[in-house]
N, C-alpha and C positions, 0 to 999 in steps of 0.2 A: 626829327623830320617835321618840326611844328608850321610850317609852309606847306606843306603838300597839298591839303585841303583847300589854302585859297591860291594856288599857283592855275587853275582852270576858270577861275572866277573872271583873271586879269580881261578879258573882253568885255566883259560888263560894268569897267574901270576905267579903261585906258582906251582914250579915242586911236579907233583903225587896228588896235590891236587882234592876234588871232591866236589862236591856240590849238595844238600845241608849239609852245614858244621853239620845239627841235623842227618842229620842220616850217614854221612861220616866223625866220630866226631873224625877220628886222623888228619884233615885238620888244626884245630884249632892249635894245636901244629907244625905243618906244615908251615901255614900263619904266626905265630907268630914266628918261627923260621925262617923264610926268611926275612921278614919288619925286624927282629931286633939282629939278631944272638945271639951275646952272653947277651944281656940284656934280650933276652927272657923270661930268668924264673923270672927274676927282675917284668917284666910286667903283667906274668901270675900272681903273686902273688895277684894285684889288680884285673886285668883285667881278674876273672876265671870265671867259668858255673855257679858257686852256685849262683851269688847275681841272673841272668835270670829266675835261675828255682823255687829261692825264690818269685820273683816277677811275678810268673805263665805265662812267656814266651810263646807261642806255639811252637816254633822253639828256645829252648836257646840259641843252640851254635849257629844259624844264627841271633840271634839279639847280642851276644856279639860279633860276628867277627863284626856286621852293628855297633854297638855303640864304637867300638875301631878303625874302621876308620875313625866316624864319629869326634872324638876327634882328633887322629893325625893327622889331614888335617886340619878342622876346628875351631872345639870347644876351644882347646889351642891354640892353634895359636891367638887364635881370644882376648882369654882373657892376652895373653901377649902381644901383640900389642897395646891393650886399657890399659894395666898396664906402660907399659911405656909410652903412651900419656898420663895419667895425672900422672903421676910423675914429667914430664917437665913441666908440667902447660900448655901441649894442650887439645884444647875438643876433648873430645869422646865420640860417645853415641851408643850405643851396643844393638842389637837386636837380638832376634832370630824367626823365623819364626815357629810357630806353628799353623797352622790353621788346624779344622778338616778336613779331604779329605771326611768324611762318610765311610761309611759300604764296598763300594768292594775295595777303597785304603788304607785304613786301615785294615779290617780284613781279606778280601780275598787275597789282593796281597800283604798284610804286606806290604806297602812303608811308609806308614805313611805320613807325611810332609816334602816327599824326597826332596835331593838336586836338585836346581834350579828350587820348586814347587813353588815359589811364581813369576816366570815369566810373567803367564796370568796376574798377579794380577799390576806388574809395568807396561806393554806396552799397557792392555786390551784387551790382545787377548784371544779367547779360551775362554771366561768365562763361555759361554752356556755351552760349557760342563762340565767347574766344578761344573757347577752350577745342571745338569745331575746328576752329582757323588756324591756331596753334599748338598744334597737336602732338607736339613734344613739348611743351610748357606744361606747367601746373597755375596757370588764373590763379586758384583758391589760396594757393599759397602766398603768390604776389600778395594777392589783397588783404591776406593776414597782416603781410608784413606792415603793408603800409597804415592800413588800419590802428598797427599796435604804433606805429614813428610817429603820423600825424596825433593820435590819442597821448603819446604820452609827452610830447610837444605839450598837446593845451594841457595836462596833470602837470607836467615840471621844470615844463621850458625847455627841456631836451630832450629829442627824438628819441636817445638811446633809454630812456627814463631816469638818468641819474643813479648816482651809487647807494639811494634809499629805496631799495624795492618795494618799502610799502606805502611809497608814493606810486606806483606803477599800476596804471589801468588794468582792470578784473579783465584775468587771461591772457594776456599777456608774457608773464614769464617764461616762457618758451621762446619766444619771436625775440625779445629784447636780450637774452639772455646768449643768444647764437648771434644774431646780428646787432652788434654793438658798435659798430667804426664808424657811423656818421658825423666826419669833426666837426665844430663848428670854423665858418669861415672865419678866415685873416686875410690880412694885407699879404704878408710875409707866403704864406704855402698855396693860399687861393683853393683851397680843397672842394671838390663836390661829391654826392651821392651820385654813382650813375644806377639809377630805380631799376630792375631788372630778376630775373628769378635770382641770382646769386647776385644783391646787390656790393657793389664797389665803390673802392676811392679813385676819385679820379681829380687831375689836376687841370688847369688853367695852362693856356702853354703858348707861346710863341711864335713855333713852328712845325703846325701841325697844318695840314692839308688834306681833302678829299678822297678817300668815304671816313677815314681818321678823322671828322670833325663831330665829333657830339656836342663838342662845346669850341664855338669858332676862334681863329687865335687870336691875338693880343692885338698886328697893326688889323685886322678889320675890324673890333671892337672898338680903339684908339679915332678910328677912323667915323665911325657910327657916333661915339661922343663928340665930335668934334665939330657934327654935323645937324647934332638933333636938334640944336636950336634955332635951326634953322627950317626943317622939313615942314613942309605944308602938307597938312591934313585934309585940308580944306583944297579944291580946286574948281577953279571957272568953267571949265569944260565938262563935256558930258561923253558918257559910255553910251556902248549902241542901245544900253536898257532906258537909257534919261537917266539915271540916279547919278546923282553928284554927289561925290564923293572927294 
């Protein structure tokens, strides 16, 4: 859900736009003609309302503007970046953050597992409260976890710490020694971590669709590469705030 957070911003982007995009639903065409001018309708073509409202959305058009910039900033990005590090024969190993938030960050304020929500989880702050919010989770444990993946990443270059235990970060053997499967990426399996109380493997996929997307499929990814060299960052026009963006 790495979009959520700036899907309410789009007014302060995007000339005439309103929000929210479900009930202000010529924004969508609006947003998407500004981020991409003349590829627009290229884009809508994947990226339209129908797969949201098949997937019983509450807000469609605000979860496909949240999931379309959740891939143009992120999601591709993220999978081209790891596609060309093992192509060269560097590691990479690819995660994404999904942990449950509970009941009022997920269905009340729709954020889901918004961008930069797994911060309490690296530094250990805030946890009482997520722990407040999600209240069938365990926070403290997430953040062991990840604490000991990222930590034994920079000790051995692998998340899992490698099969030298006495390379492996003080305290640790507990966490690395139970969650061990984080592969690293290839060409060939395209594996990722999905981050979560009971972290998994998950795959890269071709034909997967709405609320199934934690990681988007292949033609709109394919689609997004094919595109980025072209996308303007920069634009002429101005939001109702003046900021050019």
């Amino acid at each position: 859900d790495g979009g959520t957070i700036f899907e309410p911003m789009l007014p302060q982007v995007v000339p005439a736009a309103k929000w929210p995009a479900s009930i202000f639903k010529d924004s969508v065409g609006k947003a998407f003609d500004h981020m991409l001018s003349s590829n627009s309708s290229k884009f809508q073509a994947i990226y339209n309302v129908t797969e949201y409202k098949a997937g019983t959305a509450l807000w469609p058009e605000d979860a496909l503007i949240s999931r379309s910039l959740r891939d143009l900033m992120f999601m591709c990005p993220l999978r081209q970046v790891a596609t060309a590090f093992a192509e060269q024969g560097l590691i990479a190993y690819m995660y994404v953050f999904h942990f449950d938030y509970g009941l009022l960050i997920d269905n009340v304020l729709h954020l889901g597992d918004f961008h930069a929500g797994e911060l309490p989880f690296v530094f250990k702050n805030w946890l009482w409260a997520v722990k407040a919010a999600a209240i069938k989770q365990d926070p403290y444990l997430v953040s062991d976890i990840m604490s000991c993946k990222w930590a034994s990443f920079a000790y051995a270059q692998d998340p899992n710490g490698g099969s030298d235990e006495s390379k492996w970060p003080p305290g640790c053997q507990a966490v690395n020694r139970k969650y061990s499967s984080w592969p690293q990426f290839n060409t060939r399996d395209r594996l990722f971590y999905a981050f979560k109380q009971d972290p998994e493997v998950r795959q890269i996929r071709s034909n997967n669709y709405y609320p199934d997307d934690i990681f988007p499929r292949d033609p709109k990814c394919d689609l997004i590469d094919s595109l980025s060299q072209y996308l303007r960052f920069k634009h002429t026009g101005e939001g109702r705030s003046g900021v050019v963006v």
